[in-house]
Every structure is written in structure tokens, then in C-alpha cells.
MARDODREN-716611 format. One line per 4 residues: number of its first residue (from 1); their letters; for each residue x, y, z of N, C-alpha, C, O. Coordinates in steps of 0.02 Angstrom, whole numbers. Last residue first. Layout:
REM residues N
NUM> a> X/Y/Z/X/Y/Z/X/Y/Z/X/Y/Z | ... .
REM end
This chain:
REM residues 317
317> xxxx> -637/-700/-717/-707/-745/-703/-669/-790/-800/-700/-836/-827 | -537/-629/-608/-541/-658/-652/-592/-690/-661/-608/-720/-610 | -501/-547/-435/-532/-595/-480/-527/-595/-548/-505/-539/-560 | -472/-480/-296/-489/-466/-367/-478/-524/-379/-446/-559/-339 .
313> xxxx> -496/-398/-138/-508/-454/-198/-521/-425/-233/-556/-374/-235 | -479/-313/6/-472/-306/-52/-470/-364/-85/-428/-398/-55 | -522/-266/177/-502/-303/138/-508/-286/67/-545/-237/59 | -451/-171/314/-497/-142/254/-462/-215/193/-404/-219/173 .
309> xxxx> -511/-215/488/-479/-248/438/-491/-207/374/-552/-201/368 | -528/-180/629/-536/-180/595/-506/-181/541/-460/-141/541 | -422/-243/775/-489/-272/754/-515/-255/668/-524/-305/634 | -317/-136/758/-306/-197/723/-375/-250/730/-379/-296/689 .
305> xxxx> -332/-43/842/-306/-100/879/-310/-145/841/-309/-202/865 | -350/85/731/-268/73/784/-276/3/832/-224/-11/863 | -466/35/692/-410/29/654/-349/19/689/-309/-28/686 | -561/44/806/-536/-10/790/-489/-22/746/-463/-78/746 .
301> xxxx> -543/196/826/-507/141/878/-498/76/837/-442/52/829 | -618/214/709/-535/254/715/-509/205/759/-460/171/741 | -727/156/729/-698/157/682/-620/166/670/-578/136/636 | -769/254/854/-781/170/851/-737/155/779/-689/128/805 .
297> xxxx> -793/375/795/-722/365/855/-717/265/840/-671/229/821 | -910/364/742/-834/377/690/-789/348/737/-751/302/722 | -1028/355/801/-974/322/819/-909/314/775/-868/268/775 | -1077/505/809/-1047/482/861/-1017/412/857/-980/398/904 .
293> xxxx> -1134/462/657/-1070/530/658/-1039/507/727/-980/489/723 | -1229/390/672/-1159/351/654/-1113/401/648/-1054/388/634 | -1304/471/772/-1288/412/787/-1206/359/755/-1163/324/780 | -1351/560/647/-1309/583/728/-1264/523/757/-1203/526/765 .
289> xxxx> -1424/478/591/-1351/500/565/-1322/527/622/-1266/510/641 | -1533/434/661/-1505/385/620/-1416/420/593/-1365/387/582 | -1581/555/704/-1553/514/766/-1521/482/717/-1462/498/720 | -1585/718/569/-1598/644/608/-1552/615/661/-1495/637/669 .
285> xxxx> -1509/835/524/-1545/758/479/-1561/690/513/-1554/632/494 | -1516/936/604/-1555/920/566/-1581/865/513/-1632/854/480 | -1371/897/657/-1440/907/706/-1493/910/670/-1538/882/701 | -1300/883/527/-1320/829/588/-1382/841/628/-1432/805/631 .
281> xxxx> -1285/1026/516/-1316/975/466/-1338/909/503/-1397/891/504 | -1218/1066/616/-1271/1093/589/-1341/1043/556/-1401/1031/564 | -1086/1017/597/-1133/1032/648/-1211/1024/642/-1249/981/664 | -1056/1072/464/-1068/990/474/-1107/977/547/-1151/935/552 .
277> xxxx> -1050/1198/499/-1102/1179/451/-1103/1091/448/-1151/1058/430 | -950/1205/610/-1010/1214/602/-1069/1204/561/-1127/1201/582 | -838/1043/607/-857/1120/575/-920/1147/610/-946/1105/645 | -815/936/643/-825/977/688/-838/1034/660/-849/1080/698 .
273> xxxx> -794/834/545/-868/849/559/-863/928/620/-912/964/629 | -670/852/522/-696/889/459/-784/885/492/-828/922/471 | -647/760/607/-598/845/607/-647/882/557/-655/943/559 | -679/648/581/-702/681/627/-679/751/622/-715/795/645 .
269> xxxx> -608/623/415/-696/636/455/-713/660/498/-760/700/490 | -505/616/490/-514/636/437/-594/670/463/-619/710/502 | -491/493/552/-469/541/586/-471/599/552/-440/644/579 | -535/404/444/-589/430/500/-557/482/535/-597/526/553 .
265> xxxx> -409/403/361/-473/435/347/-514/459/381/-538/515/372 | -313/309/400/-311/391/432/-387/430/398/-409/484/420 | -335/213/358/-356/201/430/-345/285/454/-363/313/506 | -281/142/216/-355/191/216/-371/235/308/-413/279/314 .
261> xxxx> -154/85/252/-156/157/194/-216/180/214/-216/239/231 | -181/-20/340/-121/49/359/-148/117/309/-158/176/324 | -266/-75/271/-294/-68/320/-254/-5/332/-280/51/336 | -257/-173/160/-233/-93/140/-255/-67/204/-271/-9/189 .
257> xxxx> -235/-316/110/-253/-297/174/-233/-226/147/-187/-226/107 | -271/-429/-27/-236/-390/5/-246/-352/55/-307/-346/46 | -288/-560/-158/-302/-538/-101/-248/-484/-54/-189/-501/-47 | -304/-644/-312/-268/-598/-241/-324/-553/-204/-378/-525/-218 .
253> xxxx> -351/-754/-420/-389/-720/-349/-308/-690/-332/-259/-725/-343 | -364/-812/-553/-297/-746/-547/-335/-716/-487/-355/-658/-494 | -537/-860/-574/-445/-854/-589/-419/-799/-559/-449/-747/-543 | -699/-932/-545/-656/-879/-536/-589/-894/-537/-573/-942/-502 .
249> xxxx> -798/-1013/-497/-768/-1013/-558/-742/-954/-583/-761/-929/-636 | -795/-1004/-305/-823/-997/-363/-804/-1012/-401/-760/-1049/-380 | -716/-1041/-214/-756/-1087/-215/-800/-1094/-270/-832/-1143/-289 | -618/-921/-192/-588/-974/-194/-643/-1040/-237/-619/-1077/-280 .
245> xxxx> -728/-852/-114/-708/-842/-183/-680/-897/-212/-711/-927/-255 | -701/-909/13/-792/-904/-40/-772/-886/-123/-799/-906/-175 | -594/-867/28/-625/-940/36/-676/-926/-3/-676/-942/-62 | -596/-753/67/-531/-789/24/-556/-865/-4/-535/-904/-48 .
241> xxxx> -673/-713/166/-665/-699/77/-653/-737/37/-682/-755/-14 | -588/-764/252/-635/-813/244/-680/-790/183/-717/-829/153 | -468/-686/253/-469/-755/235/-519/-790/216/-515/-837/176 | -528/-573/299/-532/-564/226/-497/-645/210/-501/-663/152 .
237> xxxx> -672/-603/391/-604/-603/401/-590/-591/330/-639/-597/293 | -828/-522/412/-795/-563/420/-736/-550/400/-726/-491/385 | -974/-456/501/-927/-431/444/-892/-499/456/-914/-536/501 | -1152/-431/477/-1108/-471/519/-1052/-441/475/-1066/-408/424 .
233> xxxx> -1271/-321/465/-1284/-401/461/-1208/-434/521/-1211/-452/580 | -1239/-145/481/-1214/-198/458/-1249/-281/486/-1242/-287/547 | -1305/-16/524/-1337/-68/500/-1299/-129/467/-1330/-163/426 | -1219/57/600/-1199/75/508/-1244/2/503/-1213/-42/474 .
229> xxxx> -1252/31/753/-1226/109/704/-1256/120/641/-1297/162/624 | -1253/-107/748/-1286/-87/743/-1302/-19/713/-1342/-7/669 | -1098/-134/711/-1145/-166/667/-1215/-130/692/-1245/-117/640 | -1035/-65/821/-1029/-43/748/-1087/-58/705/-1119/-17/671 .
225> xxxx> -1070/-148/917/-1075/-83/931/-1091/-50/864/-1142/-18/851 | -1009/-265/905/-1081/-274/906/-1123/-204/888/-1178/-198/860 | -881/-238/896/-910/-250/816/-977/-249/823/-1014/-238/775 | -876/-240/1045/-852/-170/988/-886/-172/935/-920/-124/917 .
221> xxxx> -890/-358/1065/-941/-314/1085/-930/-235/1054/-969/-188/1045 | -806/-429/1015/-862/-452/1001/-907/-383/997/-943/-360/952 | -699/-358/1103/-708/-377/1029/-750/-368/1003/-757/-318/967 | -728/-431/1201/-715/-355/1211/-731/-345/1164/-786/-319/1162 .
217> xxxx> -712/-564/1203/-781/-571/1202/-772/-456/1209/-823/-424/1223 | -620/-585/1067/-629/-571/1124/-695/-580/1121/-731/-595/1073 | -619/-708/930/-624/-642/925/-628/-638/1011/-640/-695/1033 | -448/-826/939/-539/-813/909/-554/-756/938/-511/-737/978 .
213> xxxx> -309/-810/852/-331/-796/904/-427/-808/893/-458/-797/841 | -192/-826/741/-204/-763/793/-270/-754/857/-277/-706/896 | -185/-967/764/-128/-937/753/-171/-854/799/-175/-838/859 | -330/-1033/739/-249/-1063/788/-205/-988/815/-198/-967/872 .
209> xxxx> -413/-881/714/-393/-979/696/-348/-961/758/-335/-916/798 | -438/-744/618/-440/-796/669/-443/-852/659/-468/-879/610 | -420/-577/554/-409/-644/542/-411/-693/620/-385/-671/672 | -524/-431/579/-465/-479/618/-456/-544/570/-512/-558/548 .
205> xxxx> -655/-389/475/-623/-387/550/-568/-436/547/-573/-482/507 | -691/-284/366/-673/-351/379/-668/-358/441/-690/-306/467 | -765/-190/225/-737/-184/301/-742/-263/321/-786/-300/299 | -693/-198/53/-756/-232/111/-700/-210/179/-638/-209/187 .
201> xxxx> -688/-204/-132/-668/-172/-59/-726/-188/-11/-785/-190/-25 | -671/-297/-278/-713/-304/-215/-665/-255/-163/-606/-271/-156 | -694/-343/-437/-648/-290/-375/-700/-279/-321/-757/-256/-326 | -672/-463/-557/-721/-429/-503/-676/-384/-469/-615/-392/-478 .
197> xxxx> -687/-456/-727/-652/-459/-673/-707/-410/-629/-747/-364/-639 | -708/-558/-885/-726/-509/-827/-685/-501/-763/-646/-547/-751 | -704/-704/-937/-648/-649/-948/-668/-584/-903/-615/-557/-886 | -875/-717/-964/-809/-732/-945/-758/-688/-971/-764/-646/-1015 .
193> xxxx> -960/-564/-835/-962/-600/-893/-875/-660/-894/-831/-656/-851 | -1053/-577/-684/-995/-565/-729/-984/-620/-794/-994/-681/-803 | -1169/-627/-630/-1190/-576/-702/-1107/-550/-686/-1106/-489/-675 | -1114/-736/-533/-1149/-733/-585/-1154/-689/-673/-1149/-704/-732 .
189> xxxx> -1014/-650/-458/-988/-706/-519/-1027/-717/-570/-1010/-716/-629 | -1123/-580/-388/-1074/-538/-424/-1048/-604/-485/-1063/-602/-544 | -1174/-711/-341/-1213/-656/-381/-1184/-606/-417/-1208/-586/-470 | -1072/-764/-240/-1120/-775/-310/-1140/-741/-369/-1124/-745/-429 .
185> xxxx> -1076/-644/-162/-1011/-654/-193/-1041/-720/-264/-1027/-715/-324 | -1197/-671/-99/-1176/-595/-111/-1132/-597/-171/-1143/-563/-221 | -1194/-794/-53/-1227/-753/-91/-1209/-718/-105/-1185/-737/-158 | -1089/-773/44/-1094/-831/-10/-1115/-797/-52/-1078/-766/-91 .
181> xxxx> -1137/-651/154/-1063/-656/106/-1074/-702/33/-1069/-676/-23 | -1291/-618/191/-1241/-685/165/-1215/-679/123/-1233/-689/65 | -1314/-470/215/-1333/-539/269/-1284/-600/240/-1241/-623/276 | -1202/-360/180/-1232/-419/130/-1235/-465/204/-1188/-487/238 .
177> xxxx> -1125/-234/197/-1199/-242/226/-1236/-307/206/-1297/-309/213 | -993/-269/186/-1007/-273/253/-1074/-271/275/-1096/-287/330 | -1003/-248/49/-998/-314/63/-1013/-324/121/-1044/-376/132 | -979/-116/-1/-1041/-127/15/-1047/-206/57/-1096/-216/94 .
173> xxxx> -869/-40/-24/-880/-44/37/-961/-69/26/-1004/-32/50 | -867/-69/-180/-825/-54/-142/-853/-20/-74/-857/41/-79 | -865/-174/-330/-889/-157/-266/-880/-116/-203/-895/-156/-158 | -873/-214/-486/-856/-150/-438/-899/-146/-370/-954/-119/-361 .
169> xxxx> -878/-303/-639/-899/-309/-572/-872/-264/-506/-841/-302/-469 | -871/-277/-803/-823/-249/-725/-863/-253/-685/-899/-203/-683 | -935/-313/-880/-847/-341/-879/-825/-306/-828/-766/-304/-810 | -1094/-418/-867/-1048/-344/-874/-970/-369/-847/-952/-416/-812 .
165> xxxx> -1157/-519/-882/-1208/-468/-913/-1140/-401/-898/-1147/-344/-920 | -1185/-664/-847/-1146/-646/-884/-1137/-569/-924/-1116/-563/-982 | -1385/-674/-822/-1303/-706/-817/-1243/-655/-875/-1258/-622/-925 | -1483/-527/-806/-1449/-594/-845/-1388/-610/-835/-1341/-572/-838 .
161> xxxx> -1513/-432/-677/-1493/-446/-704/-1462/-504/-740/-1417/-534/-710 | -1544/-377/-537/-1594/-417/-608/-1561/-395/-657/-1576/-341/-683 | -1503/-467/-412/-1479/-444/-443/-1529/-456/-507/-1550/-509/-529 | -1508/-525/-250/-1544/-550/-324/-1563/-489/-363/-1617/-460/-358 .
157> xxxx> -1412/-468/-176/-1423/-538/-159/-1462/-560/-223/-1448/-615/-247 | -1428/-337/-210/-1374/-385/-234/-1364/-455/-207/-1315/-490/-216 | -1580/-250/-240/-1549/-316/-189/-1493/-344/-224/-1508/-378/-273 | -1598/-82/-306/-1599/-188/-300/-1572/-198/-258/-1536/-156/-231 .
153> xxxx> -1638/35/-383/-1651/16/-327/-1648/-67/-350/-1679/-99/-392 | -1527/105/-513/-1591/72/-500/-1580/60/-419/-1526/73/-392 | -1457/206/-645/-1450/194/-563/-1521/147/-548/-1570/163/-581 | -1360/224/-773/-1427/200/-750/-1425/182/-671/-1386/141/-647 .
149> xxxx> -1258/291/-906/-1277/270/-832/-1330/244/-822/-1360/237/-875 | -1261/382/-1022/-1213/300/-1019/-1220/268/-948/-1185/219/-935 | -1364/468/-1037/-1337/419/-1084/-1300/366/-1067/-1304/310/-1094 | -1301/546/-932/-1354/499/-918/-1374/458/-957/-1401/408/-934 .
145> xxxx> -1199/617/-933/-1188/563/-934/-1233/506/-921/-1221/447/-907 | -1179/758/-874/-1194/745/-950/-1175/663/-988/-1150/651/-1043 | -1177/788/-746/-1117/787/-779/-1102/754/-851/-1051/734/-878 | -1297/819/-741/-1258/881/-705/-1192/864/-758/-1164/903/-796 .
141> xxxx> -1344/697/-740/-1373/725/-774/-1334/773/-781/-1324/782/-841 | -1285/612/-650/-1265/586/-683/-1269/651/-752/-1227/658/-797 | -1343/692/-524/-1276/681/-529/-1243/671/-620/-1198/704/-646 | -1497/625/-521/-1483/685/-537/-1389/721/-566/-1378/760/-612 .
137> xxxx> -1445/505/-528/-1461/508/-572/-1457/576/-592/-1432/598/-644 | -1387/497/-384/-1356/479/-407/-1388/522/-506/-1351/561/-537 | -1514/549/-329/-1480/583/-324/-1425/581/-364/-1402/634/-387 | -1577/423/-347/-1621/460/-393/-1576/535/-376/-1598/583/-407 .
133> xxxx> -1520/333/-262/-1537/309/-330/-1557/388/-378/-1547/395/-439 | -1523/375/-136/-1465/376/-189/-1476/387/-240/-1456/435/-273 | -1669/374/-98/-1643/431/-112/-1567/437/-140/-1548/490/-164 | -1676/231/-120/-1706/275/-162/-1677/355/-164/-1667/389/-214 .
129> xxxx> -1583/114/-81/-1580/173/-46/-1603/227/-103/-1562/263/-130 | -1490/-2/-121/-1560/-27/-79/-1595/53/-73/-1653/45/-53 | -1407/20/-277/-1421/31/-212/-1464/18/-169/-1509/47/-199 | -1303/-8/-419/-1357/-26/-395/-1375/-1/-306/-1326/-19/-274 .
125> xxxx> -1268/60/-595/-1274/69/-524/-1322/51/-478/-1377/78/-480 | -1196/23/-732/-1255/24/-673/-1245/15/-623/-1214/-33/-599 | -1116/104/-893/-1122/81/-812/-1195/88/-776/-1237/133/-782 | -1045/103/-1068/-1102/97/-993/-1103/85/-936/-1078/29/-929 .
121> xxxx> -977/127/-1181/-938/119/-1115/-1022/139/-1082/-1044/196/-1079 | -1047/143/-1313/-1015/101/-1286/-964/104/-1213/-911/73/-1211 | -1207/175/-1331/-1140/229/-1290/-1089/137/-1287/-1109/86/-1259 | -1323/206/-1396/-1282/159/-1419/-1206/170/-1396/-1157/174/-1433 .
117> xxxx> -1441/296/-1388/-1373/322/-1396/-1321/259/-1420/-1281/271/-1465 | -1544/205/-1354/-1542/231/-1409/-1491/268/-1452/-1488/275/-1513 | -1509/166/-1222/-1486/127/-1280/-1506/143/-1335/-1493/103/-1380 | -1565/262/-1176/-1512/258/-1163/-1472/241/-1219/-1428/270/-1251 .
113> xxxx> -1701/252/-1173/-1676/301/-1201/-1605/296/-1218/-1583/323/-1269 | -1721/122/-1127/-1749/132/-1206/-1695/200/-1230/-1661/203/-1281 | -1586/103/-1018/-1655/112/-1021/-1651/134/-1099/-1602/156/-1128 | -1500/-43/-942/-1507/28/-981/-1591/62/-984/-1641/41/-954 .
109> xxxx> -1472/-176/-948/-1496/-139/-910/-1473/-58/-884/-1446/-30/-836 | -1455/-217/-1087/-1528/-228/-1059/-1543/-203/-980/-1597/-205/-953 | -1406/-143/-1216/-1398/-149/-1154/-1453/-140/-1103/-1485/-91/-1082 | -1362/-148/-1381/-1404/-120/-1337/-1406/-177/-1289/-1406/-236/-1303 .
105> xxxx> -1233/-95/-1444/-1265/-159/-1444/-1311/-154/-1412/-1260/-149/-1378 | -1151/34/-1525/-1136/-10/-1486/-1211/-71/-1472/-1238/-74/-1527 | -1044/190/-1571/-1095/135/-1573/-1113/64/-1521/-1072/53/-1476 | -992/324/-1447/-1013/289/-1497/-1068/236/-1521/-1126/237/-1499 .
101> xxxx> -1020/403/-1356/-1075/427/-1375/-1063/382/-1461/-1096/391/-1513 | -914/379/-1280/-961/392/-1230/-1023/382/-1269/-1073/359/-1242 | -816/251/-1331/-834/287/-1338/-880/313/-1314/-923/269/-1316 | -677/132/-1376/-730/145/-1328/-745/223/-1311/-702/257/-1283 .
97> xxxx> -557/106/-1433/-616/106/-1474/-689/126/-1426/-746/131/-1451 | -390/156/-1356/-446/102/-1375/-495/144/-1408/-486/204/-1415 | -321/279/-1346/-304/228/-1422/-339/145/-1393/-315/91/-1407 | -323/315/-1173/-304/312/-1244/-305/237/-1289/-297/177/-1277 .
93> xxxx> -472/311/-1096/-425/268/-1111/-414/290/-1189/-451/291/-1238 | -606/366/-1086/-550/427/-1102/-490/379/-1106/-442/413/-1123 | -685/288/-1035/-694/304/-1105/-652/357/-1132/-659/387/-1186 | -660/266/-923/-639/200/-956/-657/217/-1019/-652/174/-1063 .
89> xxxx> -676/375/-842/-599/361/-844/-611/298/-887/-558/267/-887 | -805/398/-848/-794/451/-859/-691/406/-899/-663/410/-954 | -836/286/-758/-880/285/-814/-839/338/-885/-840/327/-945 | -797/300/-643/-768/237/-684/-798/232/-761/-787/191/-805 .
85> xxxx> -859/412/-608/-789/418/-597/-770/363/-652/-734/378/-699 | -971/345/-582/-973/419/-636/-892/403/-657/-871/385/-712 | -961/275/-485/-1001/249/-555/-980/297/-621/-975/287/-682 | -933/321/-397/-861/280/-420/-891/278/-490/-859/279/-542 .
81> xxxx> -1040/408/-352/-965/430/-343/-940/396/-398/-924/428/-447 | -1157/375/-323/-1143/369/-387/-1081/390/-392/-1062/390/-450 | -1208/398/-213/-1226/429/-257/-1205/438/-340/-1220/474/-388 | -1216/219/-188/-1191/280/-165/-1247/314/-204/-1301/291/-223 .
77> xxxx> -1183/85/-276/-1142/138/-299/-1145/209/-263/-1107/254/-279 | -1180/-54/-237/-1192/-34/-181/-1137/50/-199/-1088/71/-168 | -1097/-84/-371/-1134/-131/-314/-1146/-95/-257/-1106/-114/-215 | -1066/-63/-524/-1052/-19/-474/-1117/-64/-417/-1176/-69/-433 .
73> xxxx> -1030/-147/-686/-1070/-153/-619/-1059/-120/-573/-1013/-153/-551 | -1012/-81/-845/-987/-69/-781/-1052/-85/-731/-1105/-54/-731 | -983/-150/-1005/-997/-139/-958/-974/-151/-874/-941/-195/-847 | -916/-98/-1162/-875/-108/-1094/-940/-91/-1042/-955/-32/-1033 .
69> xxxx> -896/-144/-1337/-957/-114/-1294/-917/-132/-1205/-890/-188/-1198 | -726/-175/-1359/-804/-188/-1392/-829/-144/-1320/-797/-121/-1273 | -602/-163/-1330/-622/-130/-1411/-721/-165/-1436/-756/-173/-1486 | -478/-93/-1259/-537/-106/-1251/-594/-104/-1316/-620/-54/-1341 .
65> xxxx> -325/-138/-1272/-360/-86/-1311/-434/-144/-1286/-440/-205/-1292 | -210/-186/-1141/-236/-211/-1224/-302/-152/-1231/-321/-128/-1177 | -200/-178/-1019/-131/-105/-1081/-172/-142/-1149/-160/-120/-1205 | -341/-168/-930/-273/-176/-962/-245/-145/-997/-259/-87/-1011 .
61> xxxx> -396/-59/-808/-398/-68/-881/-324/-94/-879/-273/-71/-853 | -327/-155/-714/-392/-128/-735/-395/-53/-746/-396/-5/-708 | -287/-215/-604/-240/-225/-675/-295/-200/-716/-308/-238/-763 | -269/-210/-458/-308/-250/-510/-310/-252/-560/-341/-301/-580 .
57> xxxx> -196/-86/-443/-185/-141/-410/-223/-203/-430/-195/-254/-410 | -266/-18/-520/-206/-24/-543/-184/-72/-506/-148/-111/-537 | -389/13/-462/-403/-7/-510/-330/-43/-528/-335/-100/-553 | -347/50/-318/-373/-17/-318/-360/-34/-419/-328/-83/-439 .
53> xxxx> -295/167/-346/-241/110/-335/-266/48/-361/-241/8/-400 | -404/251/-401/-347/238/-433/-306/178/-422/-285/142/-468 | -492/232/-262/-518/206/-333/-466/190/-377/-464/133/-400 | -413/323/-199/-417/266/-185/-437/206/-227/-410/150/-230 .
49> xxxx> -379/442/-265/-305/411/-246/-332/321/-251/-305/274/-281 | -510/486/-222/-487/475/-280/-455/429/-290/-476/377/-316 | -486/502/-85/-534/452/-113/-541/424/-181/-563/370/-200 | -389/589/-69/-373/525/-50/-417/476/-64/-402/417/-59 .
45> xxxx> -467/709/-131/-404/669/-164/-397/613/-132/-399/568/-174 | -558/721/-19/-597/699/-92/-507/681/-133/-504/628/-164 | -427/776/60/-471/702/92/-518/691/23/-513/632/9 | -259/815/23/-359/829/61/-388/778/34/-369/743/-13 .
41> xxxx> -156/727/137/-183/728/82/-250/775/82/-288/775/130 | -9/643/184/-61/692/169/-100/716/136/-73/735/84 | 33/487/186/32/539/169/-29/580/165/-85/561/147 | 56/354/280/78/417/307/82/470/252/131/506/259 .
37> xxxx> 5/222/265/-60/283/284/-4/340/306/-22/374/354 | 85/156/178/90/145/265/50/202/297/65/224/352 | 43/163/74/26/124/89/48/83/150/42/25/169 | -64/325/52/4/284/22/2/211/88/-34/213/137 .
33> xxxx> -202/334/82/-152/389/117/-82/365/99/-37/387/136 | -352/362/10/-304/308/9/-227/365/41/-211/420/19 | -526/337/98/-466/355/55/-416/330/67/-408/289/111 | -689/261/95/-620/277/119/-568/305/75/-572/295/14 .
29> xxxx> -838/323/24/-791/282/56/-736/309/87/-731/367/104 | -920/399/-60/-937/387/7/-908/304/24/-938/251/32 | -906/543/-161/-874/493/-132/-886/456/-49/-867/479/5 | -955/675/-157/-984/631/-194/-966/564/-165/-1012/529/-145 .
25> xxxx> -934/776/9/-924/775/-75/-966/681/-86/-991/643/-45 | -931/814/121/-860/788/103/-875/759/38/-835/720/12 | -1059/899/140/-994/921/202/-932/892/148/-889/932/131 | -1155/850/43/-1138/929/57/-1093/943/92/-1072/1001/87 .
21> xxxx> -1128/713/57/-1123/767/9/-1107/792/2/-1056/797/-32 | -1196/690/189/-1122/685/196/-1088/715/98/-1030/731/88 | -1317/761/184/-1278/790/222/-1205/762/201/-1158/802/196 | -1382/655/81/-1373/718/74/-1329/767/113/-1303/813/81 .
17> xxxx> -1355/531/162/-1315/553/103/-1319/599/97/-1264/626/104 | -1444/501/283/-1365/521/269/-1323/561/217/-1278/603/223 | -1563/461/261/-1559/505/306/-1501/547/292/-1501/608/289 | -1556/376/180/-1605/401/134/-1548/473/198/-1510/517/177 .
13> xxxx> -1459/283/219/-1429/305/173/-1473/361/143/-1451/394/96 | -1532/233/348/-1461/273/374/-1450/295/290/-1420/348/296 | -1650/165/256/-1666/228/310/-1598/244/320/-1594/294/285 | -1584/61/217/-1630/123/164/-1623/177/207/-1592/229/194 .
9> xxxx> -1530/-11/326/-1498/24/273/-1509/71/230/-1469/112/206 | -1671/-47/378/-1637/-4/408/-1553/26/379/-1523/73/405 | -1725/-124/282/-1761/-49/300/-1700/-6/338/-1688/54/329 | -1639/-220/280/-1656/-189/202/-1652/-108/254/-1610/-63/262 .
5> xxxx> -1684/-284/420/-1626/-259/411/-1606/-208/338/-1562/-164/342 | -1815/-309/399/-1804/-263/440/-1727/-250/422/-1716/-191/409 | -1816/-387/262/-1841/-327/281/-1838/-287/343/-1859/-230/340 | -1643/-465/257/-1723/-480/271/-1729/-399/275/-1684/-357/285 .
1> x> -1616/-539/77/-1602/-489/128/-1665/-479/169/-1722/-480/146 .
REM end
């Protein structure tokens, strides 16, 4: 990942998070509105909703009893929203063996203390963005789970972590900041273990070829708009996902478009920034967040013209 582009993800997430927190809670993705986006919802439920589908739409947790040590990769985890969330829901699975504060094998990317508990259900959380990292932790502490968490600062382009190293690979809106998709999607295969499964959510744009079309040069200049905003590298088609995955030592790939269900969210967002205390909060946390609060609209348009894409993969390793 190059350093000017790193920096300028550190910087929109060091600037951001605390405000978007305090206005719309832990969760810093999209939500899920049923799957022609026409139900209502308050908006930390539709994020919920969202995590829920994906997991069930990926067959995760199976109906077989989870019965050894269960690690969790969270890729670009935030403040730790999904980490906690996935951490919290895979050790409350009825009539398996997995336990917050049972026995278990020690876990090398844990810490001394951690693995002194011997928690069998663990999760790590990874972020470019120190002030996640250590908000996330505070988070973890609040909700008496720092035993089974660990948040670090990394590059998911080089991940430190040993091959084969956790059974749930979890990604969910980070893929759009990865300079190289390949990579990116490597590296997750990598430190999945076999039998593991990946879940990937990613902002996409348009499918193109023959059939629908190569991007406008109007287009172009929309996504050019965005990518600078939210520091994104480049985004791509969820076909050409489809492909990189396809290329790995990976089973049972689907693929799915949820674009209709998540696309009422931003219309979401903006209604909920007009408050005064979201007001507020903006003018005091910087040009870097002002900036991607003014282009929510950029987001909302491109959903209703079908430029923006919300892709979904899952996998088998």
C-alpha cells in the first residue's frame, strides 16, 4: 500500500470515527432494508439486519456444532462494530462447545494476556487507523471482551499473520480501499485456514464488457469524485471479484449484488446528519470529514443510477 494513499485513509478514519460514533453508533457500514430496499427500519437495526443476512446468506455458522477453538479475522474492523458483534454471536451458538472463557490452544495473534484465558471463540481486528485500533479496544473493554479480542494496526496487503491462521475471514466494506484487489484477496486466502470461509462486502461499480457497456467518461468522473472523498485507490465490477477469486484455492464461490437492499442507507445518513449535534460535530472535526459528509449525496445518486454496485462473496478455502 503506498504511503501517501495509507496516510490518507489513517487521516479520514483518525478524523471521522469519533463523530460518526457519537451521531450513528458503533457500526460503520451499510444496512440492510429487505431485499428490494423497501423496509423500514432505524438505521443501527438495519446494520445489524446487515451482518445477520450476510452471515446466513453464507451459511455461517453451520447447523454442525462448532467444537474446537473458532478464530475470527475482522479486515478493515472500524471500531470494532462487527468484531464484537461476531465475537459475542459465535459463542452464544446453541449446543456447540465454544466458549468465551473456556479452554483452548493459544493464539498467536492474541496477546500473553489473552491467551492466558484460553477463550475459545477469538477475534482480530485489523485497521490502518490508530485511533480505531485503540477505540475499538477501549469498546472491547466496556463490553468485557478483551479476553477474546485484539485490535492491531496492519496492512492487509501483508497481514502478520501465519498461513492458515483463522476460520472466518470477515470483510466488510474495506475492499474498496485495497490499491490491489489480487493482493488483497490473496492474503485473506492466505491466513484462511482449510475448510474456512471467506465473506467479503465491497463497494463495486457497474459490470462492463460487450453487453452493458465500458464506463462513461460522466461516470468516470463521478467515481473520480468519490475515490478522492473516501480515499479509495480504484473500485471494480463484482465480476471481476468473481475472477480473482475464481483464481485462488477456494470452493462453493457465490456471488451476489444486494445493491437494492443496502441503497436506502445514505438517504439515511443524510437525514440523520442534519441534526444539530451532527452539525456540530462536523464543523469541529475537520475539512477531511466535512468533505465526505458533503459527498453522501455522491453515494445516494450513484445507487439510483446503478453506477454503484454493493458486491458480496463467499467462499470455501
Amino acid at each position: 500500500m503506498t504511503s501517501t494513499l495509507y496516510q490518507q485513509i489513517q487521516q479520514l478514519y483518525d478524523a471521522s470515527s469519533g463523530l460518526w460514533e457519537q451521531v450513528w453508533g458503533e457500526h460503520m457500514h451499510h444496512g440492510y432494508y429487505g431485499p428490494d430496499g423497501n423496509l423500514k427500519k432505524e438505521r443501527r437495526q438495519a446494520q445489524i439486519d446487515l451482518i445477520e443476512e450476510l452471515l446466513a446468506w453464507a451459511g455461517v455458522p453451520s447447523e454442525k456444532a462448532l467444537c474446537e477453538p473458532y478464530r475470527i479475522l475482522d479486515v478493515g474492523c472500524g471500531i470494532g462494530g462487527s468484531t464484537l458483534y461476531l465475537t459475542e454471536k459465535f459463542s452464544s451458538i446453541p449446543q456447540n462447545n465454544l466458549k468465551l472463557d473456556g479452554g483452548g490452544d493459544q493464539d498467536y495473534s492474541r496477546s500473553p494476556e489473552q491467551n492466558k484465558t484460553g477463550a475459545r471463540v477469538t477475534a482480530t481486528g485489523i485497521t490502518l487507523s490508530p485511533v480505531q485500533a485503540n477505540r475499538a479496544t477501549e469498546r472491547a473493554k466496556i463490553a468485557g471482551l478483551e479476553s477474546n479480542v485484539n485490535f492491531l494496526v496492519a496492512d492487509a496487503l501483508n497481514m502478520p499473520f501465519p498461513d492458515e491462521s483463522f476460520d472466518l475471514v470477515w470483510s466488510l466494506e474495506s475492499g474498496e480501499h485495497m490499491p490491489d484487489k489480487i493482493k488483497f484477496l490473496q492474503e485473506c486466502c492466505r491466513v484462511l485456514k482449510p475448510g474456512g470461509t471467506l465473506i467479503l462486502a465491497t463497494w463495486c461499480h457497474r459490470p462492463v464488457g460487450e453487453t452493458a457497456g465500458e464506463l462513461t467518461d460522466e461516470e468516470r468522473k463521478q467515481l473520480a469524485e468519490i475515490y478522492r472523498v473516501y480515499a479509495l485507490p480504484y473500485v471494480i465490477s463484482l465480476p471481476e471479484y468473481e475472477e480473482i477469486v475464481r483464481s485462488l484455492p477456494l470452493t462453493s464461490i457465490r456471488t451476489a449484488d444486494w445493491s437494492k437492499a443496502v441503497a436506502p442507507f445514505w438517504d439515511v445518513v443524510i437525514d440523520s446528519a442534519l441534526t444539530p449535534s451532527a452539525i456540530w460535530g462536523l464543523l469541529t472535526s475537520g475539512w477531511t470529514t466535512i468533505q465526505a459528509a458533503l459527498a453522501l449525496g455522491l453515494m445516494s445518486r450513484g445507487y439510483q443510477s446503478g453506477l454503484i454496485r454493493f458486491g458480496m462473496i463467499c467462499a470455501v478455502k
